[in-house]
LUMPASE-135047 format. One record per residue: x, y, z of N, C-alpha, C, O in turn; residue in one letter; residue number from 0. Coordinates in steps of 0.05 Angstrom, whole numbers. Atoms other than C-alpha are relative to their C-alpha. Layout:
BEGIN
((X,Y,Z),(X,Y,Z),(X,Y,Z),(X,Y,Z),"a",NUM)
...
//
This chain:
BEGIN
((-17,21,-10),(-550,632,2198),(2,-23,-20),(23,-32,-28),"x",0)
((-9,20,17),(-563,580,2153),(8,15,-40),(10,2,-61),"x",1)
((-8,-6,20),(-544,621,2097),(32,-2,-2),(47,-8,-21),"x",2)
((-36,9,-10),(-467,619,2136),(1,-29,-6),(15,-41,-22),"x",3)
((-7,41,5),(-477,539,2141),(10,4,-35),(32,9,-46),"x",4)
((1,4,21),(-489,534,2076),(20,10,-21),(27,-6,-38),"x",5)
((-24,-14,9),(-437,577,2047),(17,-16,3),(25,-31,-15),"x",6)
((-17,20,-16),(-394,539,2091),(3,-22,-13),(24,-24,-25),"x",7)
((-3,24,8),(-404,476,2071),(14,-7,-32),(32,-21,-42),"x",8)
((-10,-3,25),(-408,496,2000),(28,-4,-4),(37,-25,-14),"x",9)
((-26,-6,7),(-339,518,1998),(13,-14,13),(36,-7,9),"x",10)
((-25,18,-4),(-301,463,2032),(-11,-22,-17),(1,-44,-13),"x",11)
((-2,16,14),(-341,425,1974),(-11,-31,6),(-8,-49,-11),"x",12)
((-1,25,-12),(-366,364,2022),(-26,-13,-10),(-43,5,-11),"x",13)
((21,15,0),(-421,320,2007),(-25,17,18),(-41,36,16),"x",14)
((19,-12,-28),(-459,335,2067),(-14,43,-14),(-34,56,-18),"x",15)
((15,-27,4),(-455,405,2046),(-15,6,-26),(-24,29,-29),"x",16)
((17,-1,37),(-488,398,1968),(-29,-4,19),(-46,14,21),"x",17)
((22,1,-10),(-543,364,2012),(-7,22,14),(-27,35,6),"x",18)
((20,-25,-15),(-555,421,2066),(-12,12,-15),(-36,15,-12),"x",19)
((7,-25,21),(-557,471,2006),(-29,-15,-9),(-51,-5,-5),"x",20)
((30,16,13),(-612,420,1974),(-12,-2,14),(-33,-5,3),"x",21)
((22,2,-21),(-650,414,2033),(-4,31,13),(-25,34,25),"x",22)
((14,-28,9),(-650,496,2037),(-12,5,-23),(-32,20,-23),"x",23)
((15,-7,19),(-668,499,1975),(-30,-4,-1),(-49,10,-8),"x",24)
((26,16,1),(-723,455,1983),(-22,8,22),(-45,1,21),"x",25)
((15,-15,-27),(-747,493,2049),(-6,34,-18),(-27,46,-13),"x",26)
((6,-24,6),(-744,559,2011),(-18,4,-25),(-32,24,-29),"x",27)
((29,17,21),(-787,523,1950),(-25,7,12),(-43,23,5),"x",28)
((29,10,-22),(-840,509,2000),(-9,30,6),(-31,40,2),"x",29)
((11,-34,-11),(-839,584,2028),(-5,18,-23),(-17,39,-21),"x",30)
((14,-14,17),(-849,608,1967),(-24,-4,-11),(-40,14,-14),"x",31)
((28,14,-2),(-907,562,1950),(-10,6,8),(-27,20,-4),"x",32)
((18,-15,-25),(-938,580,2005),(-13,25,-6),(-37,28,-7),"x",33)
((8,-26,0),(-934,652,1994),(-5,12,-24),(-11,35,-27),"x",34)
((23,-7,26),(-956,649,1919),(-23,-12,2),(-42,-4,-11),"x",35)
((38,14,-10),(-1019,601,1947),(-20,13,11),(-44,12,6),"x",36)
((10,-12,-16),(-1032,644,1993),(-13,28,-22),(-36,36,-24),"x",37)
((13,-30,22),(-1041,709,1938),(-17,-9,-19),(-35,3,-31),"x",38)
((22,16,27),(-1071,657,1889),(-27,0,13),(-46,3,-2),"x",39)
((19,8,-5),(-1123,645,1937),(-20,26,9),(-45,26,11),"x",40)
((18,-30,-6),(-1145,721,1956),(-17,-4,-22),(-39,6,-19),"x",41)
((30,-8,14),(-1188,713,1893),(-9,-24,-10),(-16,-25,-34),"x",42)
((15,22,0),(-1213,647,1898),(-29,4,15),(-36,22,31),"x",43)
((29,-5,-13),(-1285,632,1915),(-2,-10,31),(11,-30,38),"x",44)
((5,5,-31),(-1308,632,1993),(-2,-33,-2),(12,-49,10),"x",45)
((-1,42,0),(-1325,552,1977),(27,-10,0),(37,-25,17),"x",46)
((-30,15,0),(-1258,537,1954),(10,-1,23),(12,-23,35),"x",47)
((-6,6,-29),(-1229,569,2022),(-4,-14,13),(11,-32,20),"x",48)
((10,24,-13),(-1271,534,2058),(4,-30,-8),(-3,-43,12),"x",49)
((2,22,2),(-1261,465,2028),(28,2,2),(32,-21,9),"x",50)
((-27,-8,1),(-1180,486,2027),(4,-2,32),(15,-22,42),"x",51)
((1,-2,-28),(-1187,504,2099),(-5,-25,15),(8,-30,35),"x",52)
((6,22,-14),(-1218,440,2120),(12,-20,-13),(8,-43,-4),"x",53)
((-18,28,-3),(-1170,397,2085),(15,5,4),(29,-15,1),"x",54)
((-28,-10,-14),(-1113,431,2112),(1,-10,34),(20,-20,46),"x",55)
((0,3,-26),(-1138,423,2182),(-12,-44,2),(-15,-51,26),"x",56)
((7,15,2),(-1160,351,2169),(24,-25,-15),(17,-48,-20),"x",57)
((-11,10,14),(-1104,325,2138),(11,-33,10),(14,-53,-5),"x",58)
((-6,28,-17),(-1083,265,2189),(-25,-23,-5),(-21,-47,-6),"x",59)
((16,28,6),(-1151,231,2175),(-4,2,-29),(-3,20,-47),"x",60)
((12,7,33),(-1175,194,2116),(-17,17,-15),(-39,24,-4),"x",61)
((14,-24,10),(-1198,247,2063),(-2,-9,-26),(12,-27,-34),"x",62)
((-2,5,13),(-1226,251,2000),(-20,9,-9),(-36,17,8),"x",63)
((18,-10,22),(-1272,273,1941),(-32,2,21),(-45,22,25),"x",64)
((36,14,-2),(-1344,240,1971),(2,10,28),(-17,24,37),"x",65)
((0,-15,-33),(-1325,260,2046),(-6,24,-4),(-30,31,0),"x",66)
((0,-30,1),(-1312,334,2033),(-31,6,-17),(-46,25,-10),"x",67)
((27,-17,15),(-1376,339,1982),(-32,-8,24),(-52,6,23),"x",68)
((8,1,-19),(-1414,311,2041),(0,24,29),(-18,34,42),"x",69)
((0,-25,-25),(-1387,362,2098),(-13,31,-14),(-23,51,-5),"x",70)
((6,-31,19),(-1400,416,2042),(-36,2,-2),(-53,19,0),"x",71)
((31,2,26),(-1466,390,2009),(2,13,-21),(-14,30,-27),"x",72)
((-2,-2,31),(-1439,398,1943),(-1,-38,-12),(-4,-61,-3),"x",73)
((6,22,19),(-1443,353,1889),(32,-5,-6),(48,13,-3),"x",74)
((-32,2,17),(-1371,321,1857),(8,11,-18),(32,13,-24),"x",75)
((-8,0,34),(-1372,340,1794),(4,31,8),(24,44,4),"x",76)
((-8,-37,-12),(-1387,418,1826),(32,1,5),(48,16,-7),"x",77)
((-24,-16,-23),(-1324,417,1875),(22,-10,-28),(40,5,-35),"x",78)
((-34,12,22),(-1272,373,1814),(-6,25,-15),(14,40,-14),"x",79)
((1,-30,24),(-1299,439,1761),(8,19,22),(25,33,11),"x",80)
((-12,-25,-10),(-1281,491,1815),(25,-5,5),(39,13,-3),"x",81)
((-30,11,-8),(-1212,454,1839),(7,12,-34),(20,33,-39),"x",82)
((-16,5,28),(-1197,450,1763),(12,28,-11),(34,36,-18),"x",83)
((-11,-27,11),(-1210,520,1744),(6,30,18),(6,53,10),"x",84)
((-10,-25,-10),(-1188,564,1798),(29,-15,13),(42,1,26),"x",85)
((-17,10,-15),(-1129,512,1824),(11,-19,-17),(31,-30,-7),"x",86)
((-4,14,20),(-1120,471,1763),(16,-32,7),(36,-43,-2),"x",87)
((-12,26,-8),(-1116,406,1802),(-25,-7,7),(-44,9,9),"x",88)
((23,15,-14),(-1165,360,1827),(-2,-4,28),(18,2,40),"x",89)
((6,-6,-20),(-1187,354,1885),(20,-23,20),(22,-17,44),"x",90)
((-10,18,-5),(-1145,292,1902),(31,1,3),(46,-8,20),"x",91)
((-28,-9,5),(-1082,317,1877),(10,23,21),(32,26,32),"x",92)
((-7,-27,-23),(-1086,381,1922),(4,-16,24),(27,-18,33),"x",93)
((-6,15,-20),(-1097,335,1979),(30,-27,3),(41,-37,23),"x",94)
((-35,18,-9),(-1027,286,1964),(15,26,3),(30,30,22),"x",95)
((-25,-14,-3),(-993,346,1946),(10,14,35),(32,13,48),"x",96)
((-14,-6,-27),(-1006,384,2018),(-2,-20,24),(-4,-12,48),"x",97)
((-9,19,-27),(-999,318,2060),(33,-5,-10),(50,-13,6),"x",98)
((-40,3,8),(-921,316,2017),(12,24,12),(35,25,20),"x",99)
((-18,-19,-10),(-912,384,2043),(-3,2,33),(16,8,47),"x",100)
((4,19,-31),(-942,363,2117),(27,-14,-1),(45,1,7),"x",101)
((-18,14,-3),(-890,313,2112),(19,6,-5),(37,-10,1),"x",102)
((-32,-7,3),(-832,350,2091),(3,22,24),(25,25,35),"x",103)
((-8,-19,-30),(-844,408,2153),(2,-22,24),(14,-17,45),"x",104)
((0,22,-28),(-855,338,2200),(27,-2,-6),(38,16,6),"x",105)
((-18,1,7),(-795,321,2174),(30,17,16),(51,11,26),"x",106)
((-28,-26,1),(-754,386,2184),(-1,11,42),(15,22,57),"x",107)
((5,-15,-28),(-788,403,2257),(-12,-19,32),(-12,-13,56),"x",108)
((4,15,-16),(-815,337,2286),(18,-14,19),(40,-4,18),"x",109)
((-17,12,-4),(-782,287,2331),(-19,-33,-8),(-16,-56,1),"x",110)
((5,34,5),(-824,228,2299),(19,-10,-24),(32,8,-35),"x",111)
((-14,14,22),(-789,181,2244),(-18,-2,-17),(-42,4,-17),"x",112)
((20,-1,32),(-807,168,2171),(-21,-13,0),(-38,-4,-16),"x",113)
((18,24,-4),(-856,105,2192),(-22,19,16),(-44,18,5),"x",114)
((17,-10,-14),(-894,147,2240),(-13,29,-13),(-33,40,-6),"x",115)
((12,-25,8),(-899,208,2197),(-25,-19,-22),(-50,-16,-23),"x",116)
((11,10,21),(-920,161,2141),(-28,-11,10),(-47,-14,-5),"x",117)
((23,21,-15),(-970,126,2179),(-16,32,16),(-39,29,24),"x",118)
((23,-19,-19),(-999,198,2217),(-15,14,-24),(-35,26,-19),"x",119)
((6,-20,26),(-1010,230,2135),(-17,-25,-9),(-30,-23,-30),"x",120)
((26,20,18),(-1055,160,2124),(12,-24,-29),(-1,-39,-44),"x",121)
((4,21,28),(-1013,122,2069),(10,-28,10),(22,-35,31),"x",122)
((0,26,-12),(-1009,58,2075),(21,-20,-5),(18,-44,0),"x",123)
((-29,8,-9),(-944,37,2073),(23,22,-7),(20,41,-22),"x",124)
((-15,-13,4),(-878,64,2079),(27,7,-29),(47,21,-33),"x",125)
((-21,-1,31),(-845,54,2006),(-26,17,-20),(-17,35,-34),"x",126)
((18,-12,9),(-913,80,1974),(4,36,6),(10,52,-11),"x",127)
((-15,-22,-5),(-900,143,2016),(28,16,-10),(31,38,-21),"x",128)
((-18,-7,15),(-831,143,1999),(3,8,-30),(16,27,-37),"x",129)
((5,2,30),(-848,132,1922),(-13,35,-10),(-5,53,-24),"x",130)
((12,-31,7),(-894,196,1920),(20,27,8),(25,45,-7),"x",131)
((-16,-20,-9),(-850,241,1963),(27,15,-16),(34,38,-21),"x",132)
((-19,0,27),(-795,222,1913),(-3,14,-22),(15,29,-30),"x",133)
((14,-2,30),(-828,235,1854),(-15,37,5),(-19,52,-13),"x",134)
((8,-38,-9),(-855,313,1885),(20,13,9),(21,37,4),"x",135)
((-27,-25,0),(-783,338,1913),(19,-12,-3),(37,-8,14),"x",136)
((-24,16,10),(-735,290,1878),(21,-10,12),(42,-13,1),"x",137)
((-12,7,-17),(-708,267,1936),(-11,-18,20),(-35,-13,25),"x",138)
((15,22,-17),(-725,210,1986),(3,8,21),(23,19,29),"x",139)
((-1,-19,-27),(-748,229,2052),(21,-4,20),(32,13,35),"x",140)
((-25,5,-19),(-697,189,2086),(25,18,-9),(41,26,8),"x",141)
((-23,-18,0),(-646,231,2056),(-6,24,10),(11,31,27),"x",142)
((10,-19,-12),(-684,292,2072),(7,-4,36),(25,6,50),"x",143)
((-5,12,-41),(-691,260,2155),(26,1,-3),(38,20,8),"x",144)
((-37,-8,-16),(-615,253,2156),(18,12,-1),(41,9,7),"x",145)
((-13,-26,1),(-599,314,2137),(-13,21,13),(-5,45,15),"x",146)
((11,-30,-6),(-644,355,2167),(8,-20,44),(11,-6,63),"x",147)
((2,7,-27),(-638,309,2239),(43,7,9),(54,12,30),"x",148)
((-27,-4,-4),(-558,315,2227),(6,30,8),(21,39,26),"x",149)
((-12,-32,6),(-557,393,2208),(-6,20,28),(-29,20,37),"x",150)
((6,-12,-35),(-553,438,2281),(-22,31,-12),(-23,43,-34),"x",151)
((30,-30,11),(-615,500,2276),(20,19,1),(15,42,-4),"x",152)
//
């Protein structure tokens, strides 16, 4: 279905419709992500999962390096060397990136607004939010929200 929209729109050329297409695109980004994360992580170590797992499910409260090596009882410097070399990010970076992608499914499936998502993912204001979101799918969420709250399922 939304491969018809999209077509659609395309071809009468409209504004509106460059955006839908960009905001499929940007949903079909994500599902691929996902499902190369997901194969990347079959041969990651049981720790990683586990610290992956519990910041996925944790993501609404305040998180971070010294918390997680606490729920674990690891050390920092352990969990930043395994992030680095099986995930080649830090441990900090994994956690903005999947509260940007939290926020782009709130986005696409919630009925809260940008202030309330921004404020349930922990950052502490709403142009800060905006600024990062920007800067990870080159588009500002509000444009994202009024295209995806405009576009019919």
């Amino acid at each position: 279905r939304w491969v018809v929209q999209c077509t659609e729109y395309a071809a009468s050329g409209t504004y509106a419709g460059r955006l839908l297409i960009n905001t499929e695109f940007y949903r079909i980004l994500l599902t691929l992500s996902d499902m190369v994360e997901k194969e990347q992580l079959a041969c990651v170590p049981s720790t990683i999962n586990r610290i992956l797992l519990y910041i996925r499910r944790n993501l609404t409260q305040p998180l971070g390096l010294q918390q997680i090596c606490e729920v674990f009882s690891l050390s920092p410097s352990h969990v930043e060397r395994i992030f680095k070399a099986h995930l080649h990010m830090t441990v900090t970076e994994y956690i903005n990136d999947e509260k940007l992608r939290l926020a782009c499914e709130l986005i696409q499936s919630s009925p809260m607004n940008l202030t309330q998502i921004s404020q349930r993912l922990g950052y502490s204001s709403l142009s800060y939010f905006t600024r990062r979101f920007k800067r990870k799918f080159g588009q500002s969420p509000s444009k994202m929200f009024s295209i995806q709250k405009r576009t019919p399922d």
